[in-house]
VMD Tcl script that draws the C-alpha trace (Angstrom):
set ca {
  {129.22 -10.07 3.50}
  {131.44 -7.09 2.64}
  {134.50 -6.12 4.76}
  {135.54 -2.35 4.67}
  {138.83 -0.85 6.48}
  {138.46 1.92 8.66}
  {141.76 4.00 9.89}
  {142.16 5.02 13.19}
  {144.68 7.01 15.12}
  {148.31 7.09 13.28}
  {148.27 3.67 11.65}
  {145.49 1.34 13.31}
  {142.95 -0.40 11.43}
  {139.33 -0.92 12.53}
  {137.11 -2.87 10.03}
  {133.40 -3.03 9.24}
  {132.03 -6.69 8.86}
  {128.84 -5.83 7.13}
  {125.37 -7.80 6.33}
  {122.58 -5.59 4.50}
  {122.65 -2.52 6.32}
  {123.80 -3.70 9.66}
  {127.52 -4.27 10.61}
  {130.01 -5.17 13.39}
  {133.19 -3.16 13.68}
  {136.54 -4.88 15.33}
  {138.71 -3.24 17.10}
  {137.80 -0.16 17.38}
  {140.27 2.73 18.64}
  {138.78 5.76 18.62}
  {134.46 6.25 18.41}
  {134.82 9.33 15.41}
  {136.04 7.81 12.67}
  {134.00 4.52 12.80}
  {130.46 6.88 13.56}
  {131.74 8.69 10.34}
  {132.02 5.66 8.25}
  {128.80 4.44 9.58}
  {126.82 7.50 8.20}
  {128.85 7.75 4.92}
  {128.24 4.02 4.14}
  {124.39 3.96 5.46}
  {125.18 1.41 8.28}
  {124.05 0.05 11.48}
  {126.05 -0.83 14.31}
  {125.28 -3.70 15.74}
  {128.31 -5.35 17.15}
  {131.74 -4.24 18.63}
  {134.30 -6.95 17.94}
  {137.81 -6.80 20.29}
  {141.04 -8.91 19.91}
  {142.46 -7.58 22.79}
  {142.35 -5.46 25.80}
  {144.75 -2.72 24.69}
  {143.28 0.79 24.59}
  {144.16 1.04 20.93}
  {141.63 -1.57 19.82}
  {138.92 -1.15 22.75}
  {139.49 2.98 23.16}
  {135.82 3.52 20.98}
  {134.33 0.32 22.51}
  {132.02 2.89 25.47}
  {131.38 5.68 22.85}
  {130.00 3.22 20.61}
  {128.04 1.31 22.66}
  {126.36 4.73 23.85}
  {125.84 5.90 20.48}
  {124.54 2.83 18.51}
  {123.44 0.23 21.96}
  {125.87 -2.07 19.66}
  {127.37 -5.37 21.99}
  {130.32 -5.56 22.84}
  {132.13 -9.12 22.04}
  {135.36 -9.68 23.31}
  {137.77 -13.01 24.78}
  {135.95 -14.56 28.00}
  {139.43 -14.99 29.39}
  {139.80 -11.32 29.42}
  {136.69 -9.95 30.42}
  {137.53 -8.02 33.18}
  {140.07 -5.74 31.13}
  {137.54 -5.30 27.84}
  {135.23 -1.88 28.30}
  {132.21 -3.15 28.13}
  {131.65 -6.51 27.64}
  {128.70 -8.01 27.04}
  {129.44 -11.21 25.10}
  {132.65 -13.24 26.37}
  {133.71 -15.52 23.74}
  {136.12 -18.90 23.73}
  {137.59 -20.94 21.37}
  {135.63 -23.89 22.71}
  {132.22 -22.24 22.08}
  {133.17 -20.25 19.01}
  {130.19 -17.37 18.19}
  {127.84 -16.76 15.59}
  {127.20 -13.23 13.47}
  {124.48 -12.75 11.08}
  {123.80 -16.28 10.27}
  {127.55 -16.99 9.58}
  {129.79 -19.53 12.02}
  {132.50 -17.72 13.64}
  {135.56 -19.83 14.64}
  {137.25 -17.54 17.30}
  {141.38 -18.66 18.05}
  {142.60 -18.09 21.46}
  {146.09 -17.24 20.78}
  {147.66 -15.56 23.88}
  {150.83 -13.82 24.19}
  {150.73 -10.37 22.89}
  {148.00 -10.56 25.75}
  {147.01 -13.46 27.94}
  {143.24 -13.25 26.62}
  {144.19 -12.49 22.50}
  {141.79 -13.87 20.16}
  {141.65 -13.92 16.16}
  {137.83 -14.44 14.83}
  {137.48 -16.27 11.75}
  {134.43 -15.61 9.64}
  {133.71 -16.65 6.10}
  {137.63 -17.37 5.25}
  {138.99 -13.92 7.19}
  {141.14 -13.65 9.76}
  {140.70 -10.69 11.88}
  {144.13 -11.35 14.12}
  {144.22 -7.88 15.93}
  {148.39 -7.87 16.98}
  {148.84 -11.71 16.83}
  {149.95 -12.14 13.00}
  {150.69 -8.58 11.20}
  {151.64 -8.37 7.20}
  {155.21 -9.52 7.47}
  {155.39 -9.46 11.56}
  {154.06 -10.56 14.63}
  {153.06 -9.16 17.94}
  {155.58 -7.93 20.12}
  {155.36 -10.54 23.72}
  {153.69 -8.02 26.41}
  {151.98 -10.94 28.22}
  {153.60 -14.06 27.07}
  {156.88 -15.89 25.98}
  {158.23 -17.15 22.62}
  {157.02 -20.53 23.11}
  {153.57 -19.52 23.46}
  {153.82 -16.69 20.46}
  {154.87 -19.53 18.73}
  {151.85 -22.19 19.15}
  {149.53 -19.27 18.88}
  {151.04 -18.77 15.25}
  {150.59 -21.88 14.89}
  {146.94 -21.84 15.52}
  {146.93 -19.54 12.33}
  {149.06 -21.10 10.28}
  {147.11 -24.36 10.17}
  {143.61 -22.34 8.80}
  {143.62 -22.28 4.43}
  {146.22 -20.95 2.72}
  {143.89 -18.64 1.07}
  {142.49 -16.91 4.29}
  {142.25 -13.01 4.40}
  {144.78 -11.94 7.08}
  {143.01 -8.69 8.33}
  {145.45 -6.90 11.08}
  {145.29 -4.60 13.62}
  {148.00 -2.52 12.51}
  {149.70 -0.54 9.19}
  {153.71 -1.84 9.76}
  {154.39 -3.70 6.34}
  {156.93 -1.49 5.41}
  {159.40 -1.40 8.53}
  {158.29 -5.07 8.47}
  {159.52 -5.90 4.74}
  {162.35 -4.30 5.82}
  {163.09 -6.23 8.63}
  {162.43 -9.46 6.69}
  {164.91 -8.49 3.80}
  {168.28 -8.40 6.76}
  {166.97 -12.58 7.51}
  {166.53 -13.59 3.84}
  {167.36 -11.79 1.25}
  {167.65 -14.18 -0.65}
  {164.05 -15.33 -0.83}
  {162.30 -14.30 -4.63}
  {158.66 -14.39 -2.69}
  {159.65 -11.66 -0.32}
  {161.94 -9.75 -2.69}
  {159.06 -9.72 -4.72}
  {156.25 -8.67 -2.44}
  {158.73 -6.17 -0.98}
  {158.80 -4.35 -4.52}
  {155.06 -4.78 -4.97}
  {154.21 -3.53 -1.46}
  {151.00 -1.01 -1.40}
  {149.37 1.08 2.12}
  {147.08 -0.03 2.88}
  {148.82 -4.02 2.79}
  {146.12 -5.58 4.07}
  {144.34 -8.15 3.35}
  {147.42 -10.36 2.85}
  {146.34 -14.11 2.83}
  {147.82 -16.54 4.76}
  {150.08 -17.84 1.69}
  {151.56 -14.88 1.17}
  {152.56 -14.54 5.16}
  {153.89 -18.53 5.34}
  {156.01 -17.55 2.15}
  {157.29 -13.85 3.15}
  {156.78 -13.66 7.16}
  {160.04 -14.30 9.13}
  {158.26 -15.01 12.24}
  {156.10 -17.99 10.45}
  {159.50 -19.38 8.87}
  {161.37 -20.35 11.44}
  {162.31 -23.47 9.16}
  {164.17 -21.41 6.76}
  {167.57 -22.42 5.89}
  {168.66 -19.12 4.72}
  {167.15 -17.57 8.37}
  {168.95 -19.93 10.55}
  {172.26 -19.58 8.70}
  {171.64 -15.44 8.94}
  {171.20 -16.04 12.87}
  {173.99 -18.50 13.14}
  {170.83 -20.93 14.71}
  {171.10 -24.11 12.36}
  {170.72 -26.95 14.71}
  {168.28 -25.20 16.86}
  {164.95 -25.70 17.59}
  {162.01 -23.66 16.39}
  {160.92 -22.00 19.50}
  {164.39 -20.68 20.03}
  {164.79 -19.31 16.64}
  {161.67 -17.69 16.50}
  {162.93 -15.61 20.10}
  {165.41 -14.51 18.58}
  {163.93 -13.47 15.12}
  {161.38 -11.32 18.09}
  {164.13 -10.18 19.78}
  {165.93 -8.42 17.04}
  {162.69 -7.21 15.95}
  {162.12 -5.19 19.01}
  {165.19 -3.27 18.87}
  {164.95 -2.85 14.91}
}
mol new
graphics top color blue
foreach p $ca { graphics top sphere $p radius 0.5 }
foreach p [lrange $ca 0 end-1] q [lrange $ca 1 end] { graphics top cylinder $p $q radius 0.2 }
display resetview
């Protein structure tokens, strides 16, 4: 299985998922681009993959589907709001691509219906977990940002982290004013490339504010010692937003 990034728009991130000479694509924003990597790579559409509802990862979802008669697969839990739908998934039932197990991860909050498909140790997490960030909370609260990170967190350290958006660097930037004073992020801030992804899940539990809300040197930057997880993580968001 071979995963290849495809750029879209001003600094989203479709990605082929590819068996033989057939592939899936997820999340994809625009239908040029991906038909363009499809004939320069030889491929086959079979499969349109979506996180989320937002027109930045569904906007190439009818295109497509004219173009290739690829099926669309998208969260059950949001199937009125996904163009095209033709396979609702849940985390219950999970899915299955090409002979390979896919675990899918209903983590709501960016959107009530988010999910994050797992396949063959990578996550494909759409605007759930970015490279040093998270999701901004269009459809949910802190509380449930946080247990859908949480979701993520638990899979292997070593798991490909495979986002929906380019925003390392104003992320590494943010993550430097919280804890400075961490040598894993100082370091991966140095070493940062475009495109950042894949990170794995190690790196992001070691570097990405929003999945250390345990961090001594955090709290004591918020003035938050004593307090409990959920709140510290709103207010890591919160002063994210308005970075």
């Amino acid at each position: 299985m071979r995963i290849m990034t495809v750029p879209c728009l001003k600094d989203n991130y479709a990605y082929f998922i590819a068996t033989g000479d057939s592939c899936a694509v997820v999340d994809p924003s625009e239908p040029e681009p991906v038909l363009a990597a499809l004939s320069r790579e030889g491929l086959r559409l079979t499969h349109i993959l979506n996180t989320h509802h937002h027109g930045d990862h569904t906007g190439g979802n009818l295109a497509l589907q004219a173009a290739t008669g690829a099926l669309v697969v998208g969260p059950e839990n949001d199937r009125h709001r996904i163009p095209g739908l033709d396979i609702g998934v849940t985390e219950k039932d999970g899915w299955e691509f090409a002979g390979h197990k896919v675990q899918v991860l209903e983590v709501p909050a960016h959107t009530r219906g988010a999910i994050t498909f797992v396949i063959d140790g990578n996550a494909f997490t759409g605007d759930t977990l970015f490279v040093l960030g998270c999701g901004r909370l269009f459809e949910g609260d802190a509380a449930m940002m946080s247990a859908s990170l949480a979701k993520l967190k638990a899979l292997p350290d070593d798991t490909k982290i495979w986002c929906g958006h380019e925003y390392a660097a104003s992320n590494s930037r943010f993550a430097l004013t919280l804890e400075p004073g961490n040598p894993a992020l100082q370091a991966r801030v140095k070493n940062l490339q475009t495109p950042s992804v894949p990170s794995t899940l190690a790196e992001e539990k070691a570097t990405n504010p929003f999945l250390r809300t345990g961090s001594r040197e955090i709290r004591k930057t918020l003035g938050m010692e004593t307090a409990d997880d959920v709140s510290v993580f709103a207010e890591i968001r919160s002063r994210k937003d308005v970075f």
